[in-house]
DOMIDREN-96681 format. One record per atom (N, C-alpha, C): x, y, z; residue in three letters. Coordinates in steps of 0.2 Angstrom, whole numbers, plus 5000, padded with zeros to 4 digits. Example, Ala and Ser with C-alpha at 12.3 -4.5 7.8 and 13.67 -1.06 7.14 Angstrom:
506649725039ala506249785039ala506649845039ala506449895035ser506849955036ser506450005039ser
END
This chain:
500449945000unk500050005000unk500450065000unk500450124996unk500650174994unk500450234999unk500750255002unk500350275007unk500750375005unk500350415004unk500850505003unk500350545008unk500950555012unk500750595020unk501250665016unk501350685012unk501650725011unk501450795007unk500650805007unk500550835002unk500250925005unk500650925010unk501051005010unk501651025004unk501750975003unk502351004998unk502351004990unk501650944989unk501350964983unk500950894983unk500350904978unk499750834980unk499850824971unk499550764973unk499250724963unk498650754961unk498650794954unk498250814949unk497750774952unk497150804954unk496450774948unk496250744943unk495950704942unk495850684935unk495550734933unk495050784935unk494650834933unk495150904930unk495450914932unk495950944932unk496550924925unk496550884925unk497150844922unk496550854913unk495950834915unk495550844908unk495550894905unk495350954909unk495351004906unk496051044907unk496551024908unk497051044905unk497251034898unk497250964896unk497350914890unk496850964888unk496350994886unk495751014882unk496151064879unk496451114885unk496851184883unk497351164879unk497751114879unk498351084876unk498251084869unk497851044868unk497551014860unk496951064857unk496451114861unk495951124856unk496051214859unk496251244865unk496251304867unk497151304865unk497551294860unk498351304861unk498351404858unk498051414856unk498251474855unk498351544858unk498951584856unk499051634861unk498551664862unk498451694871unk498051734872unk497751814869unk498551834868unk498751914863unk498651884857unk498451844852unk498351854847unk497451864845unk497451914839unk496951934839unk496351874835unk496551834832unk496251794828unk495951724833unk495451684830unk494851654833unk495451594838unk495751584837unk496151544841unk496551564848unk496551624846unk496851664852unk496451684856unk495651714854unk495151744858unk494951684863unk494951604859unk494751554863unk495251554869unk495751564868unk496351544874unk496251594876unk496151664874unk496151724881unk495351704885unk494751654882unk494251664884unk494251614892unk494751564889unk495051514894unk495351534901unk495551574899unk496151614904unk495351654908unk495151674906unk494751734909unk494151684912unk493851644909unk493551594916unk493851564921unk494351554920unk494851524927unk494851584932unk494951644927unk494951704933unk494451704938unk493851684932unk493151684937unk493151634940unk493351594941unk493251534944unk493451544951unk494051564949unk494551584958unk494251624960unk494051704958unk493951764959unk493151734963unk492851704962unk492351684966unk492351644972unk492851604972unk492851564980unk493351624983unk493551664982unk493751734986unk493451794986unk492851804982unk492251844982unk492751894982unk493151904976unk493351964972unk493351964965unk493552024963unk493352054954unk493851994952unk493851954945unk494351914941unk494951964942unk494752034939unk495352084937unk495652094941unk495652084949unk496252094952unk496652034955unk496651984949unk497151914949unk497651924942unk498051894949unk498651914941unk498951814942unk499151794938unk499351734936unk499951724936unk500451694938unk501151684942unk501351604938unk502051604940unk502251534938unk502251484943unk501851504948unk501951474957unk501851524961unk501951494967unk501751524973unk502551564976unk503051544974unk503651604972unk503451654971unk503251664964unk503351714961unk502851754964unk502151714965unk501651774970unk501951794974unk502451774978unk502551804985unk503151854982unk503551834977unk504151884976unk503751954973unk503251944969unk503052014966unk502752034971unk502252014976unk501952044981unk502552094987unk503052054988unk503352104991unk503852164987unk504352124982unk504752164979unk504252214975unk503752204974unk503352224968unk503052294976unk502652274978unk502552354981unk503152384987unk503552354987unk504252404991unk504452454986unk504552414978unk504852464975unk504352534970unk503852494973unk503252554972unk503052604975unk503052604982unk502952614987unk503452654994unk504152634990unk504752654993unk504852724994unk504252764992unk504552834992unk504152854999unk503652824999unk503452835008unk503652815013unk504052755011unk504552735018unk504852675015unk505552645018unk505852605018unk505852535023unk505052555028unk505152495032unk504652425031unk504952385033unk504352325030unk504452285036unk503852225037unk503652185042unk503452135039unk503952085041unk503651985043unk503851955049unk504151885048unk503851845055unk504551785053unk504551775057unk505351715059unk505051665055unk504451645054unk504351595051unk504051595045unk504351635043unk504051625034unk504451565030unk503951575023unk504351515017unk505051555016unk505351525013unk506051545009unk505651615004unk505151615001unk504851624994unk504551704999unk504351715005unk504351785008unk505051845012unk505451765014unk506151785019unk506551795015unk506751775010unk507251795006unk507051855002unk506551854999unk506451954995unk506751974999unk506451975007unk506352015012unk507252025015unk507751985014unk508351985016unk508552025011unk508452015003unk508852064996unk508752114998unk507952145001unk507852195002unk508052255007unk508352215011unk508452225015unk509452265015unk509552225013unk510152225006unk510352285002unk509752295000unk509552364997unk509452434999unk509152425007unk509252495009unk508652485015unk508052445013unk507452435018unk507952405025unk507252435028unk507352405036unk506852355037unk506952295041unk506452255039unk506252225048unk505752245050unk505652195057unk505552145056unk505652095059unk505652035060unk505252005069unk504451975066unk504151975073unk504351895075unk504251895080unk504351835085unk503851795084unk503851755088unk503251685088unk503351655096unk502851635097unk502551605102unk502751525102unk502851505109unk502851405108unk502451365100unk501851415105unk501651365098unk501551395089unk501951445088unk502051475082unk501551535082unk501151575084unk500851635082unk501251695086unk501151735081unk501451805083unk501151835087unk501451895090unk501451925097unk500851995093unk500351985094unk499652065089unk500152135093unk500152115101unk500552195103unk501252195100unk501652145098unk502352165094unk502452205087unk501752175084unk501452205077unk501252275079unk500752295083unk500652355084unk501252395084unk501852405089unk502252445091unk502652425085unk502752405081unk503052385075unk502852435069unk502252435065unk502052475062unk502152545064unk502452575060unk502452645060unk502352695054unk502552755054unk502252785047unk502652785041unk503152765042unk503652735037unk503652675033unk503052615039unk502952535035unk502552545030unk503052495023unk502552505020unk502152435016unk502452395019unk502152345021unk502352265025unk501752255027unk501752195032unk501552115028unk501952085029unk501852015028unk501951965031unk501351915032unk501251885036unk500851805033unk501251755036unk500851695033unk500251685034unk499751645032unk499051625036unk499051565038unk499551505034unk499651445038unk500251435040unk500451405045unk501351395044unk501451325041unk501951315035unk502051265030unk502251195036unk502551215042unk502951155044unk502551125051unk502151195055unk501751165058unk501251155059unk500851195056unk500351225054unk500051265057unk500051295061unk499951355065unk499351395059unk498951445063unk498751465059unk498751545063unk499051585059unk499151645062unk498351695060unk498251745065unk497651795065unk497651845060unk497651825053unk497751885050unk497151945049unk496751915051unk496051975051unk496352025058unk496452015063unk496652035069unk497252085066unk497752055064unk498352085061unk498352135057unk497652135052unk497552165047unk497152235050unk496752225055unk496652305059unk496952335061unk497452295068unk498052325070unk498452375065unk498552335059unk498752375054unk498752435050unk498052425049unk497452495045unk497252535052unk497452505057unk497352575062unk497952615064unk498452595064unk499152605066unk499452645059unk499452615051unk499452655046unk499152645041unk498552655039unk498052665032unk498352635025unk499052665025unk499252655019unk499652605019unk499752575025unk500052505025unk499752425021unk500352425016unk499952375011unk499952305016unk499652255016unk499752205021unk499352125014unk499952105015unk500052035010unk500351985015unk499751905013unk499751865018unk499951815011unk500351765015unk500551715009unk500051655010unk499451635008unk498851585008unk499151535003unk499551505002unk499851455001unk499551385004unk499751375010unk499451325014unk498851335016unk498451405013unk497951405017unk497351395012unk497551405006unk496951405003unk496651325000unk496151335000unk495851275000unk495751245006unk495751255012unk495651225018unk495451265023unk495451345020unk494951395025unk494651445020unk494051435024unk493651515019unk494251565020unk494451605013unk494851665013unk494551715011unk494151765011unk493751835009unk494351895009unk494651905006unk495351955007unk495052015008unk494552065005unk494152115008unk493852115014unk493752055015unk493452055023unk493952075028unk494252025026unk494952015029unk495552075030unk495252095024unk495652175026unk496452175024unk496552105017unk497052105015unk497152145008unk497752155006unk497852184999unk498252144995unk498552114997unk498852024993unk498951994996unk498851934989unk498651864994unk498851814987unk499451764988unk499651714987unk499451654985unk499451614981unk498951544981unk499551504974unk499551454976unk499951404974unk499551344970unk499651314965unk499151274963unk499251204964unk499851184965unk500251124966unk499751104973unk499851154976unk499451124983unk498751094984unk498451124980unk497751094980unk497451044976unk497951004973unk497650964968unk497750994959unk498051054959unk498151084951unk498851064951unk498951104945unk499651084941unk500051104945unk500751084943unk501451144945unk501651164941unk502051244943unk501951294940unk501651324938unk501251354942unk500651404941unk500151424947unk500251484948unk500051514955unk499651574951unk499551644960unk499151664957unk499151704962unk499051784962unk499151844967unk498651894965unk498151874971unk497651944972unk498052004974unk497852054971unk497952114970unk497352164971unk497252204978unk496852234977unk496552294974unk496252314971unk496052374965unk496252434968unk496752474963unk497152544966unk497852504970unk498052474972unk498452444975unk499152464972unk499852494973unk500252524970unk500752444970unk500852434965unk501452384964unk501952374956unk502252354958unk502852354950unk502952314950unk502952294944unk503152214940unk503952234942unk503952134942unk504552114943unk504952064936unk504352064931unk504652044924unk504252094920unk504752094917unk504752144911unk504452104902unk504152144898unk504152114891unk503552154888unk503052104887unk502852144882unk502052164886unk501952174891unk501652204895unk500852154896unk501052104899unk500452064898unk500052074904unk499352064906unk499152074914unk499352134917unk499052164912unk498952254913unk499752264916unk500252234913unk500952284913unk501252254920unk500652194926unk500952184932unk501652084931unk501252064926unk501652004924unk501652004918unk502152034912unk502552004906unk502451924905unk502451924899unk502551844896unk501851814895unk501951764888unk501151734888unk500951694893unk500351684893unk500151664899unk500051584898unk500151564904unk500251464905unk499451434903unk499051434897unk498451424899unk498251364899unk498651314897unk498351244900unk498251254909unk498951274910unk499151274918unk498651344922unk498251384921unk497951454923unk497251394924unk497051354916unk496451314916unk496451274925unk496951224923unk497051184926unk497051194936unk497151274936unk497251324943unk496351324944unk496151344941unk495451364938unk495051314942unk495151264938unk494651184940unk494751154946unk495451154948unk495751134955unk495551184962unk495351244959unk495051294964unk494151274965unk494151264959unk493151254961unk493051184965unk493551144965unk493551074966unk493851084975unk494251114975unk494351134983unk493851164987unk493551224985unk492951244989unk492251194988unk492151144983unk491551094982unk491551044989unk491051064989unk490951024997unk491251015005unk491651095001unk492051125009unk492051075013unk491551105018unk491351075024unk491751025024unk491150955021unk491550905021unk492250885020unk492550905016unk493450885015unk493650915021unk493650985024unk494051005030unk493650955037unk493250925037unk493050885040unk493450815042unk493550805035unk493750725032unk494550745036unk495050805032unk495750815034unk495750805042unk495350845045unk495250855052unk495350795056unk494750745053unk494550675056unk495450645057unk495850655049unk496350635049unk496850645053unk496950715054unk497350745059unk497250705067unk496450705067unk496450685074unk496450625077unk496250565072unk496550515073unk497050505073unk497750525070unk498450535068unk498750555076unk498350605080unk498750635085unk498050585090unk497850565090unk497650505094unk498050425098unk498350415091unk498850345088unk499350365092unk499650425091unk500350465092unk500250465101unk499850485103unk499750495111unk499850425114unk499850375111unk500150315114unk500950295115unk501150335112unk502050345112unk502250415115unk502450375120unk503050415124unk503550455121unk503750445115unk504350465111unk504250505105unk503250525107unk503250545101unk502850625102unk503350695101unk503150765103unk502850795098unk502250815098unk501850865092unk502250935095unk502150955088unk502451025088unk501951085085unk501951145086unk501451175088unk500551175091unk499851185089unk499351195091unk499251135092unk499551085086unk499151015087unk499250975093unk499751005097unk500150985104unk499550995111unk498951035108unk498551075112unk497851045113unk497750975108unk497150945109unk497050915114unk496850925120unk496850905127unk496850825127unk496150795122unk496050725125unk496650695121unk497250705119unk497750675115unk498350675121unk498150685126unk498750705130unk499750705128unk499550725122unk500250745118unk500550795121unk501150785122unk501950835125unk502250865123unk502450925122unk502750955117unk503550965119unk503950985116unk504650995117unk504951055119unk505151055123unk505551135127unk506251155124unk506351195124unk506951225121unk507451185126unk507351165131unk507951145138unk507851065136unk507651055132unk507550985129unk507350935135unk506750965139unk506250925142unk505850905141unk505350865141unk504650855140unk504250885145unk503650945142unk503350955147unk502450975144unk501950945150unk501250945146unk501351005143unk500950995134unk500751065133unk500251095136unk500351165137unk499751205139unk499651285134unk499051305135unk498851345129unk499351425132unk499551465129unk499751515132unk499251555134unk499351615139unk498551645140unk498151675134unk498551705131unk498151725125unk497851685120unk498051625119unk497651565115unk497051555119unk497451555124unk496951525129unk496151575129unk496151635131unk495751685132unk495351695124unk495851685118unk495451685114unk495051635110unk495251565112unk494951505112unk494551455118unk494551495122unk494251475129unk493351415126unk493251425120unk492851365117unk493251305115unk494051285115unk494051245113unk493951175118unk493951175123unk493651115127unk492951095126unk492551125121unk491851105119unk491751045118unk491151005120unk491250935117unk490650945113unk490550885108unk490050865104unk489450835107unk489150815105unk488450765108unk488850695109unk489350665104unk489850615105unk490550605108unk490450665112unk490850675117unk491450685116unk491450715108unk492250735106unk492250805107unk492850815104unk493150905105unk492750905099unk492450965098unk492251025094unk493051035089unk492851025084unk493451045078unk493451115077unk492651155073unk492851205075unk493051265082unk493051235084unk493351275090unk494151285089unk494651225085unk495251235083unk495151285076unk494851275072unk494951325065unk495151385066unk495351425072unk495951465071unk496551475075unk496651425078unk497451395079unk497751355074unk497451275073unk497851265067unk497451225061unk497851225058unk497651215050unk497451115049unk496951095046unk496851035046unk496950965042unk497750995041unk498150945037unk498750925039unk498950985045unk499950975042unk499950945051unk500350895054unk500550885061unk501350855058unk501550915065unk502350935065unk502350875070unk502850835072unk503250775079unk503950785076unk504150785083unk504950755084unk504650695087unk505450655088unk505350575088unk506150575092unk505950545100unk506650545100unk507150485101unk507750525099unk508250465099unk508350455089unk507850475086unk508050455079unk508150525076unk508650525072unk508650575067unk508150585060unk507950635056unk507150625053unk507350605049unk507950605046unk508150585037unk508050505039unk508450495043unk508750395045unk507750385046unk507250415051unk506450375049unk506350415046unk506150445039unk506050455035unk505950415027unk506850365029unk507150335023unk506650265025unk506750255032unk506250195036unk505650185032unk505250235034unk504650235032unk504550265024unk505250285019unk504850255014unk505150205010unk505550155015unk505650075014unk504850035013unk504450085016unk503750035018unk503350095013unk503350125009unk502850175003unk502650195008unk502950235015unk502550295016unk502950365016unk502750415013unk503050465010unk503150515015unk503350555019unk503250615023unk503850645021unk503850725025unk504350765024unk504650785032unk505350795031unk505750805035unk505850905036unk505550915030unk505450985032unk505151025025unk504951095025unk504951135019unk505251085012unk504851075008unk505351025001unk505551064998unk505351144996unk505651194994unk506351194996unk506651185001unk507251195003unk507451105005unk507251075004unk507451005006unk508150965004unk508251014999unk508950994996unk509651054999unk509551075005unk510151135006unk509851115014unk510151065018unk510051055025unk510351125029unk509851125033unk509751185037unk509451195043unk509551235046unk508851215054unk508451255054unk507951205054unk507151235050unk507051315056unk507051385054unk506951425057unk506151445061unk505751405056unk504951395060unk505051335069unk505651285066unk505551245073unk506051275077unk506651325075unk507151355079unk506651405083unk506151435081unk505951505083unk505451495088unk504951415087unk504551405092unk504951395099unk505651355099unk505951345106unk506251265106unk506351245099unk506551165100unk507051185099unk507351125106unk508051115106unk508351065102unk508951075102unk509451035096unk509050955095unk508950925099unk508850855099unk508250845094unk507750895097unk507150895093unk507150925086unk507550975086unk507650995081unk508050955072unk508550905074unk508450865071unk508150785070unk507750795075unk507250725073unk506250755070unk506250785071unk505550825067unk505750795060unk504850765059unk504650745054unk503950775053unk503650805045unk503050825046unk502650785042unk501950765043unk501550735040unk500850785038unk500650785033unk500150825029unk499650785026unk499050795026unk498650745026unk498150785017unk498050725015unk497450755008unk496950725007unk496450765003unk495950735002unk495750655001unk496250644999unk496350564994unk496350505001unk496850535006unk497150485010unk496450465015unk496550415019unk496250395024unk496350355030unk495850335033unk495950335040unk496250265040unk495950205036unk496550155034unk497250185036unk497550245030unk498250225029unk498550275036unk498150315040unk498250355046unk498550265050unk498150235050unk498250175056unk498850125052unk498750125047unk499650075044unk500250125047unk500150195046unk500750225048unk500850235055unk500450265059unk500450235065unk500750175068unk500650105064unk500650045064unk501650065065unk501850065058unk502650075056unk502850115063unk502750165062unk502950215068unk503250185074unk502550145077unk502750105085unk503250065084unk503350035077unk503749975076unk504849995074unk504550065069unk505150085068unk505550125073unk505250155076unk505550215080unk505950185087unk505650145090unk506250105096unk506750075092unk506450025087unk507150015085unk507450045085unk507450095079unk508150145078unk508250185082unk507950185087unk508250235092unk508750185094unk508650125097unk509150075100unk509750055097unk509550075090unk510150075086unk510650125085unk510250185085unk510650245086unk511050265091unk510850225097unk511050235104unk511750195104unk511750125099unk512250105100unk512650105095unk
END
C-alpha cells in the first residue's frame, strides 16, 4: 500500500483537472494576445479560470494576476510593492517563520536599503498582535504575514493583524501568503482586510507551476518581469493556459463540498494525534500539541518533555476549545483558528528524521522532513528553531500532511510502522 502523508509539499492532479487541461493543450493552444479566433478561445480560457477563483474569494477576476507558482506570488507581492511604494517609507514587516519564497525578498531587500522587522512567535508558532502594533509605523509600508505555517501548521490571526494594521497605518499594504491555506479555509481577502494574497496550485490538487496573486483594485505595485506588458503591465509573458485552466478547475473542486473535506482532513489529523498519544517518544509540535484528549507533550527548548498548555492568550481567545460534541468529542471547529487541518509537526526521540523518514519509505509511506522547497540545502528549520525546539528535537522532526485522497486506513498502517520503527532505531542509534 502506497501510502503520501506528504501533500503539503505538493498533491496528485485530479483527474478533473488533468482533463481540462489536456482540452487547453490540443483544442484552446492558441495565444492569448493573438487577435484571431484561436487566440480569443485561449484568452476566453484564461478569463474563466479568473472567474472561477475570483469567486471562491468573492473578488473581481481583474484583480488576479497569474504567476508561475506560489514563488513568484510572493516575490512580486513583496518586491513588487516595496519598489512601488518605497518613496513613503523604507520599512517592511514579517515573521521568523516564513517560506523561503517571503524571507528571502525580504533579506535582498533588506540588502538594498529597507529595514525590515522581523516578529517573533510564540511555543506554539503565532505572533505576538501587541509586537505588530508597536511595529508598524508611518514609514511601513508593508506587512507580511503567513495564514498557515507550512511545517506546523499554526494558523496565524490575519484578520486581527490586518486591523491592527489599518489602524496604526491606512496606507499600509498587508500581504498574507495563503499558500497552505487556501483550499482548507474560507479566505474573503476584503473581509479580511488583506491587499495580497498568494495561492499555489500544486497544493490543491492543480498543476505545478502556476499560481496566482490577488491584487487589490488601486493597489500600487511594480512588475518584477518585464516584456511585452501582459496582465495589465503587472506580469509580462504569455500566459500558461493549460496550467491557469487547470488552477481554475482545482479551485472549484477545493471549495465543492468544503465542509466536508475539511472535515474528512480533520477526522485525519485527529485520529493521527490520537495513535501518536500512545507513544511516549512521540512530541507534536505546535497547536496540534494542544488537543487535550490526545494528551500529547510538546518539546522545550531545555530539551524536556513537558504537558502542553495553551498560552494565555490562546487560551482567552479559544476558551471554546474544550467543547464537546453530543459524542463526546472536542468540537473541531473550536480549533479552526489555531491550526490548520492537514499538516502535524512530531519529533521522535532518539532517531534522526532523514534515517525514519528513509524507514518509512522502505514501507511506501511518503512524509517530509521539512519545507521540500528547501529539502535539498540542510538547514535548521527556522519555523521549529523559533517556536523553542532544542537541538535534539530539532533534528528528529518529521512532518505529515494529510489529503483529500488519504484515509483513516492508511492514518492506522502508519501509526502501525511508527510503534514498530521508532524504538528500534532509536536502540540502534543509541548504539
Amino acid at each position: 500500500m502506497e501510502i503520501y502523508f506528504d501533500n503539503s509539499a505538493t498533491t496528485r492532479c485530479l483527474k478533473s483537472v488533468c482533463e481540462v487541461m489536456e482540452h487547453a493543450f490540443f483544442q484552446e493552444y492558441g495565444n492569448p494576445s493573438s487577435l484571431h479566433h484561436k487566440g480569443l478561445a485561449a484568452e476566453r480560457c484564461v478569463q474563466e479560470a479568473a472567474e472561477r477563483m475570483a469567486k471562491t474569494l468573492k473578488v473581481s477576476p481583474k484583480e488576479l494576476i497569474f504567476t508561475s507558482g506560489g514563488t513568484e506570488a510572493d516575490n512580486l507581492a513583496i518586491l513588487g510593492a516595496a519598489w512601488a511604494n518605497q518613496r513613503a517609507g523604507k520599512h517592511l514587516i514579517t515573521t521568523r517563520i516564513e517560506h523561503p519564497a517571503v524571507a528571502e525578498p525580504m533579506r535582498y531587500l533588506e540588502g538594498q536599503g529597507f529595514r525590515v522587522t522581523w516578529l517573533d512567535v510564540d511555543a506554539k508558532g503565532r505572533i505576538s498582535l501587541e509586537q505588530l502594533q508597536e511595529a508598524v509605523g508611518p514609514e511601513t509600508i508593508l506587512v507580511s504575514i503567513m495564514q498557515v505555517n507550512n511545517e506546523i501548521g499554526t494558523v496565524e490571526p490575519v484578520e486581527e493583524a490586518a486591523r491592527i494594521i489599518k489602524a496604526k497605518n491606512a496606507n499600509t499594504l498587508f500581504h498574507v501568503d495563503a499558500i497552505q491555506s487556501y483550499g482548507k479555509l474560507r479566505i474573503l481577502p476584503r473581509k479580511m482586510g488583506v491587499d495580497l494574497l498568494s495561492v499555489s496550485g500544486h497544493k490543491i490538487h492543480g498543476p505545478k507551476g502556476v499560481g496566482m496573486l490577488y491584487v487589490k483594485e488601486k493597489t500600487k505595485l511594480a512588475p518584477i518581469v518585464f516584456g511585452g506588458g501582459h496582465q495589465r503591465g503587472l506580469r509580462s509573458g504569455t500566459e500558461n493556459v493549460p496550467g491557469i485552466a487547470g488552477l481554475g478547475q482545482a479551485a472549484v473542486e477545493a471549495y465543492e463540498n468544503f465542509e466536508e473535506k475539511r472535515a474528512h482532513l480533520s477526522a485525519l489529523r485527529e485520529a493521527f494525534l490520537a495513535g501518536l498519544s500512545e507513544f511516549e517518544w512521540a512530541h507534536v509540535n505546535g497547536f496540534g500539541s494542544c488537543l487535550q484528549h490526545t494528551g500529547l507533550k510538546d518539546e522545550r527548548a531545555d530539551g524536556e518533555h513537558s504537558e502542553a498548555a495553551w498560552d494565555d492568550r490562546a487560551g482567552r481567545e479559544n476558551a471554546s476549545v474544550s467543547s464537546e460534541r453530543a459524542d463526546g468529542e472536542h468540537s473541531e471547529a473550536a480549533w479552526d483558528g489555531l491550526a490548520a487541518p492537514h499538516i502535524v509537526s512530531v519529533s521522535f526521540d532518539g532517531v534522526r528524521s532523514e534515517v525514519l523518514l528513509h524507514a518509512l519509505e522502505d514501507r511506501e509511506i511518503y512524509v517530509s522532513a521539512g519545507s521540500a522547497c528547501s529539502s535539498h540545502k540542510p538547514a535548521v528549520s527556522a519555523t521549529l528553531k523559533s517556536i523553542g525546539l532544542g537541538r535534539k528535537a530539532l533534528e528528529s522532526t518529521l512532518r505529515f500532511s494529510f489529503g483529500i485522497e488519504n484515509t483513516k486506513e492508511e492514518v492506522s498502517v502508519c501509526l502501525k510502522a511508527l510503534k514498530e520503527l521508532v524504538p528500534m532505531l532509536a536502540r540502534y542509534t543509541r548504539h
